[in-house]
C-alpha positions in Angstrom: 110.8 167.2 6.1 112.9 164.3 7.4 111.4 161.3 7.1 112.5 158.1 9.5 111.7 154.9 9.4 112.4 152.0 11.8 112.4 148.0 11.0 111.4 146.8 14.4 113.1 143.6 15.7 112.4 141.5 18.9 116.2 142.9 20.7 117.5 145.1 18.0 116.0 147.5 15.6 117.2 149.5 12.8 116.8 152.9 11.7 117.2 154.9 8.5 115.7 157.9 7.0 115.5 159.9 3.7 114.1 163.5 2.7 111.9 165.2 0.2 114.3 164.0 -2.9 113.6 160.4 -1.6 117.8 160.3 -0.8 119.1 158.6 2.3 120.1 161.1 4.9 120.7 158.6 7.5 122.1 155.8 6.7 120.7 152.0 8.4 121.9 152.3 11.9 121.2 149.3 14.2 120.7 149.8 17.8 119.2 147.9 20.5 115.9 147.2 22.7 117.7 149.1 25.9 118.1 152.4 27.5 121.4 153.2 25.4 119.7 151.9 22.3 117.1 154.7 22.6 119.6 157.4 23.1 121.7 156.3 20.4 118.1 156.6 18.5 117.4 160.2 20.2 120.7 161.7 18.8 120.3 160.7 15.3 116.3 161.8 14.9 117.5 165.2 15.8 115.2 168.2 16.4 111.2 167.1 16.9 110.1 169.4 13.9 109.8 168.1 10.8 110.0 164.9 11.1 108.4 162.0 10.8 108.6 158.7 11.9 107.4 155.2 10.6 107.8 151.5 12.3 106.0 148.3 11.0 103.4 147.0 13.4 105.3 143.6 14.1 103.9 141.5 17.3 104.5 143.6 20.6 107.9 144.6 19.9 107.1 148.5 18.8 105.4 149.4 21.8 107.9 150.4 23.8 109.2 152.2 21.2 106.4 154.2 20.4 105.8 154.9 24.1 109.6 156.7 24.5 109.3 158.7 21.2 105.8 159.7 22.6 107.3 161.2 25.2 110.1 162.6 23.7 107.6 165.0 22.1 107.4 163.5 18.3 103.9 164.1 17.2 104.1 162.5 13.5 104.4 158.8 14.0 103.1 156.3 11.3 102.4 152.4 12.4 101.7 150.6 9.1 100.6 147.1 8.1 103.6 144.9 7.2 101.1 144.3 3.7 101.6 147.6 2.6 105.2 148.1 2.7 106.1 144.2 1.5 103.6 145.3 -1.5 105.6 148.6 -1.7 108.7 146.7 -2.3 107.3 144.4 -4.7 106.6 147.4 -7.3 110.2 147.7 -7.9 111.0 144.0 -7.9 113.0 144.0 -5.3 114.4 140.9 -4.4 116.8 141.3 -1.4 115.5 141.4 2.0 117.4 143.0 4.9 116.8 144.8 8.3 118.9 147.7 6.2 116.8 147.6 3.0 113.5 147.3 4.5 114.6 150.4 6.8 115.2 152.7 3.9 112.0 151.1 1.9 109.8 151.9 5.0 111.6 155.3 5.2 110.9 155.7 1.1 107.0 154.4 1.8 106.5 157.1 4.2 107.7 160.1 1.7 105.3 158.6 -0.9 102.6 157.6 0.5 102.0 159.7 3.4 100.0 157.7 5.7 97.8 158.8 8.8 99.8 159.6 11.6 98.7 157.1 14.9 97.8 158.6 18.2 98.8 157.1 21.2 95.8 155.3 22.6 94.9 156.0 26.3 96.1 154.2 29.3 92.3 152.7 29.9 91.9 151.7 25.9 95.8 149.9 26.4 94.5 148.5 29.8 90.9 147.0 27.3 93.5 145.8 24.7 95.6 143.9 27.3 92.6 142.3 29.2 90.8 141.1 26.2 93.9 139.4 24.8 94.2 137.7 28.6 90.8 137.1 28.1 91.2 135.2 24.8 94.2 133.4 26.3 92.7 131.9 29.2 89.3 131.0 27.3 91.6 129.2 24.8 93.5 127.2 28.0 90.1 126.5 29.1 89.0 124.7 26.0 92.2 122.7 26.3 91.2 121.8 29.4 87.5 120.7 28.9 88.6 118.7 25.6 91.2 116.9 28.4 88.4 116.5 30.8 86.0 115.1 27.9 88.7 112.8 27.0 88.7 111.3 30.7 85.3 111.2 30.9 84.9 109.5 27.9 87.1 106.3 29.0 86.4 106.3 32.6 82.2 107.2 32.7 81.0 107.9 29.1 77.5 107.9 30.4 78.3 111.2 32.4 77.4 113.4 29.7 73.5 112.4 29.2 73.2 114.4 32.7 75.9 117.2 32.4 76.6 118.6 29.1 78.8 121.2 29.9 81.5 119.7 31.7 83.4 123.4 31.7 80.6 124.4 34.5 80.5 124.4 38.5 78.7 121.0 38.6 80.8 118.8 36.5 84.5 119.8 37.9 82.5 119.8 41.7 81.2 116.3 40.5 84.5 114.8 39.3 86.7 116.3 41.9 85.0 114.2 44.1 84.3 111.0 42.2 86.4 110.9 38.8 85.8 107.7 37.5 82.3 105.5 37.1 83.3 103.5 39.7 84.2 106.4 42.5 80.3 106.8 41.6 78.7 103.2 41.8 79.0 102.5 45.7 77.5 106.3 46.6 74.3 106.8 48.0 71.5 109.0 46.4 70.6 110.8 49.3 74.5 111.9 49.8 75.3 112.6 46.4 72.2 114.8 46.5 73.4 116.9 49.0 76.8 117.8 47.1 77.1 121.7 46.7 78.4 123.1 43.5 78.5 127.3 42.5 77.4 129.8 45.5 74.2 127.5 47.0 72.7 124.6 44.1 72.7 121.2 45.1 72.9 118.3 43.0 69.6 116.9 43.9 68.2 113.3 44.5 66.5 112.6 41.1 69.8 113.5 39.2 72.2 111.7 41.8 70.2 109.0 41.7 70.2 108.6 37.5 73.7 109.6 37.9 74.8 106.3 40.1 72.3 104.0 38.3 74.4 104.6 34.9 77.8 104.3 37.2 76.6 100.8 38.0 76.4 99.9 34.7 78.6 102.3 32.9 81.0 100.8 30.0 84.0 102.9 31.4 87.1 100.8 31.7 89.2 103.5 33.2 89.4 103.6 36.8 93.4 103.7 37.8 94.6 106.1 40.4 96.4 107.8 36.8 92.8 108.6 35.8 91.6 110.1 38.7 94.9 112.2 39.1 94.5 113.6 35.2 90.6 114.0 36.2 91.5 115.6 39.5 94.1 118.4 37.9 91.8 118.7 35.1 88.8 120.0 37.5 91.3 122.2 39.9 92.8 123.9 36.5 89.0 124.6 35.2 87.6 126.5 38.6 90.8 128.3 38.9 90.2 129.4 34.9 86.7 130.4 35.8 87.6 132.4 38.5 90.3 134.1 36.6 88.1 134.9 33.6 85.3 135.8 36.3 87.8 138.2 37.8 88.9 139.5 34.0 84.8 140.3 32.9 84.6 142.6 35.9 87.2 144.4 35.5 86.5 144.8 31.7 83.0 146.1 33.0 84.3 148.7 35.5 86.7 149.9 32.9 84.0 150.0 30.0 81.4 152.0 32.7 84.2 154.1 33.6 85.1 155.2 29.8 83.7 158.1 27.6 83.4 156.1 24.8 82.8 152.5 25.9 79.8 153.7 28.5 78.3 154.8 25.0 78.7 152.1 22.9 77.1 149.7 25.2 73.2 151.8 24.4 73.7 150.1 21.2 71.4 146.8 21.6 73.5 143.8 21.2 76.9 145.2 22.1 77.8 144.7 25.7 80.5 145.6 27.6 83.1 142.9 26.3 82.1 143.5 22.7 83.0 147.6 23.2 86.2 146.4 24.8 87.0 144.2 22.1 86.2 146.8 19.5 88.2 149.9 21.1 90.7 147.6 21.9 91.3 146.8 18.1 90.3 149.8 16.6 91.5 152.3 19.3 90.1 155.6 18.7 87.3 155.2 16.4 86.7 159.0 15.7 90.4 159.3 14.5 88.9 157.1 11.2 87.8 159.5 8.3 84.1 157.9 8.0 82.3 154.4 9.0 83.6 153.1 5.4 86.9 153.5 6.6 86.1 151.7 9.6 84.9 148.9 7.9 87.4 148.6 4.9 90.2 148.0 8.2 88.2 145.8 10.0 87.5 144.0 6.5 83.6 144.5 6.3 83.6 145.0 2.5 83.4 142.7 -0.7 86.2 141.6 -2.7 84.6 141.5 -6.4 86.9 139.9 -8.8 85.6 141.0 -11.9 87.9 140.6 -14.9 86.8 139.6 -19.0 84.6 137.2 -18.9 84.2 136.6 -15.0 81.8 138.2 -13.8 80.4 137.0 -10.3 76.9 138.3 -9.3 78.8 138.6 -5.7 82.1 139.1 -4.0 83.3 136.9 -1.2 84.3 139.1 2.1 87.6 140.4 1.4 90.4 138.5 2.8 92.3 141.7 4.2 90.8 143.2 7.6 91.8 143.2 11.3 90.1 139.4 12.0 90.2 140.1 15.7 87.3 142.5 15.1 85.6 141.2 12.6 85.1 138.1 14.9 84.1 140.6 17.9 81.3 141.6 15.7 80.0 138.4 14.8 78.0 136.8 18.0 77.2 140.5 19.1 75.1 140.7 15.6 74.1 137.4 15.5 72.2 138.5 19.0 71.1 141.7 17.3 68.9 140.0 14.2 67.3 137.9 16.1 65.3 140.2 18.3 67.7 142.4 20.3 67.6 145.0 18.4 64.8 145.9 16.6 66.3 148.3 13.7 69.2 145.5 12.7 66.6 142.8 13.1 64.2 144.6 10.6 67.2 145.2 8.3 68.0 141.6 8.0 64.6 140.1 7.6 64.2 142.4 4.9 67.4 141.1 3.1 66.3 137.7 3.4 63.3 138.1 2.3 64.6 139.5 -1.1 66.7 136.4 -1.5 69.8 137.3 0.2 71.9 134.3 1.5 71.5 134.2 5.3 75.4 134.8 5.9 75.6 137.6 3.2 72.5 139.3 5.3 74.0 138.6 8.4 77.6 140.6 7.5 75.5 143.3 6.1 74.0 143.8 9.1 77.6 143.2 11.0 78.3 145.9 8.8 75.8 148.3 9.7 76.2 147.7 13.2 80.3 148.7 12.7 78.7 151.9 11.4 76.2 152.7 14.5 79.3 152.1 16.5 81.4 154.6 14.7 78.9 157.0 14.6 78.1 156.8 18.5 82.1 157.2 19.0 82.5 160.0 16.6 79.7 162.3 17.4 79.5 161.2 21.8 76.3 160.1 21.5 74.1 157.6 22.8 72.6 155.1 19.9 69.0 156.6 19.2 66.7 154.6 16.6 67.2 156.1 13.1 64.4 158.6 12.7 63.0 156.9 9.7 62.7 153.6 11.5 60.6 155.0 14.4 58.8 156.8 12.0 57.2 154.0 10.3 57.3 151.5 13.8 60.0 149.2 12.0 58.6 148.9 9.0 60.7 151.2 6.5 64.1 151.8 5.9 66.5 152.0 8.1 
């Protein structure tokens, strides 16, 4: 067996491989992220049997990559966790870093250890991963832009927020792209401003317009400048062009997740909908490939880190600190839903941690946990969740 291993780079990325004897057959060769680059790869990886091939997972740049020796026909290829090969190196005090040395360590990893070979995920799980990461990126642009528009508000109409608290929403960017300021507001008549349409067919309404102009009168706003109203204006116009986008990105995540053999099944769990089964099969792509739920949760970082050692000896471990933390956050509102009444089975599991003493937040990632493992199980045996039988045996009142 041949064993490659390549240090991936964002242009270039080098390659080097050993064999069973752990000596270097091919020595570091550097080539580039370009057609020629890959040939010059092709030639020296040789014949697709017996070999095996390992690359870091560092940011985006092993994709492509990956795709090309896909295709080429090479069935054994490893994508391991930066972690484990730095920790690798440090057994033998090594103390020099270099693309070169880290090529032949990964190469020397891959003989010893022998990690799981990763399958290419599908084109629809790829499609999941890319649209929840857009996702996340243009929620995060949008809190930018609400904490901009709050700022506004608060210097030119502070008062605004006793009648519109979410000023991310259809009625305050409709509101303010209109009147910015507290004084835009003060000459207005209630029985116009009522009639000023926000979302698909709600109107403001006379009672609300009419508080609304009453506090503009008065309001302690200072701001007013044409500067003001611009910043308020671009605010607004950046905020329904966001919504639309991430309205846009929810239904396509929905078709996709309908569409899928495995997301379509994981939303019969109650308390996962479609954006949490995207977010999980886009972090944990094929969760049958994983040995058992336990392996599931030790990656996603579900598990306790006791610290035990002499005379310390905590009565609990914190959560370990190691873990795909994409996940683990995907799991947290989706639970959080679940224990409090949408789904019966995790909601009896919880109250019965709490009521033997359990902190709140150590019942609440047990039942995170739990809910990991009714995923994994829907995905590995293509099922739709069903109730445990000992739960609808005893009407939620046993074990689950």
């Amino acid at each position: 067996m041949r064993y490659f291993a390549v240090d991936i780079g964002a242009e270039h990325h080098v390659v080097a491989a050993v064999d069973d004897d752990d000596k270097v057959i091919v020595r570091p060769f550097r080539f580039a992220e370009d057609a020629e680059g890959y040939r010059q790869l092709r030639e020296r990886l040789g014949d697709v049997g017996e070999v095996q091939i390992a690359m870091e997972a560092t940011g985006h740049y092993w994709q492509n990559l990956f795709a090309f020796l896909v295709a080429e026909g090479f069935k054994q290829l490893v994508l391991i966790n930066p972690l484990r090969t730095r920790r690798f190196a440090e057994e033998d005090l090594q103390r020099t870093k270099t693309d070169s040395i880290d090529a032949v360590g990964i190469a020397r990893f891959l003989r010893q250890k022998r990690p799981t070979p990763l399958a290419m995920p599908d084109e629809a799980t790829r499609h999941l991963r890319e649209l929840v990461r857009l996702r996340d990126q243009l929620m995060a642009q949008q809190q930018e832009q609400v904490n901009r528009l709050h700022r506004l508000v608060d210097l030119g109409f502070p008062e605004l927020t006793r009648h519109i608290d979410d000023l991310s929403g259809a009625l305050a960017t409709t509101l303010l792209s209109h009147y910015p300021t507290a004084r835009s507001l003060a000459g207005q008549r209630p029985a116009r401003l009522a009639k000023l349409r926000y979302g698909a067919r709600h109107l403001l309404g006379e009672a609300r317009a009419t508080a609304i102009i009453a506090d503009a009168k008065r309001s302690v706003g200072a701001h007013h400048g044409e500067v003001y109203q611009t910043e308020v204006r671009y605010a607004c116009e950046d905020l329904e062009l966001l919504r639309r986008r991430l309205s846009s990105i929810d239904h396509d995540i929905d078709q996709l997740i309908a569409e899928h053999k495995i997301g379509k099944l994981l939303v019969t769990i109650p308390g996962v909908g479609p954006l949490t089964a995207a977010r999980v099969m886009a972090e944990a792509g094929n969760l049958g490939a994983f040995k058992d739920g336990n392996a599931l949760a030790s990656y996603t970082g579900l598990v306790p880190g006791l610290r035990h050692s002499g005379k310390h000896t905590p009565a609990r471990g914190a959560l370990s600190p190691l873990g795909n933390t994409r996940l683990r956050r995907a799991l947290y509102m989706p639970t959080l839903t679940a224990v409090h009444g949408a789904n019966p089975w995790l909601t009896d599991f919880y109250q019965r941690l709490v009521a033997r003493g359990k902190p709140k937040k150590l019942a609440l990632l047990a039942a995170a946990r739990k809910l990991l493992l009714a995923i994994f199980s829907v995905a590995k045996h293509q099922r739709p969740f069903a109730l445990p039988p000992t739960f609808r045996a005893a009407g939620a009142g046993s074990s689950a």
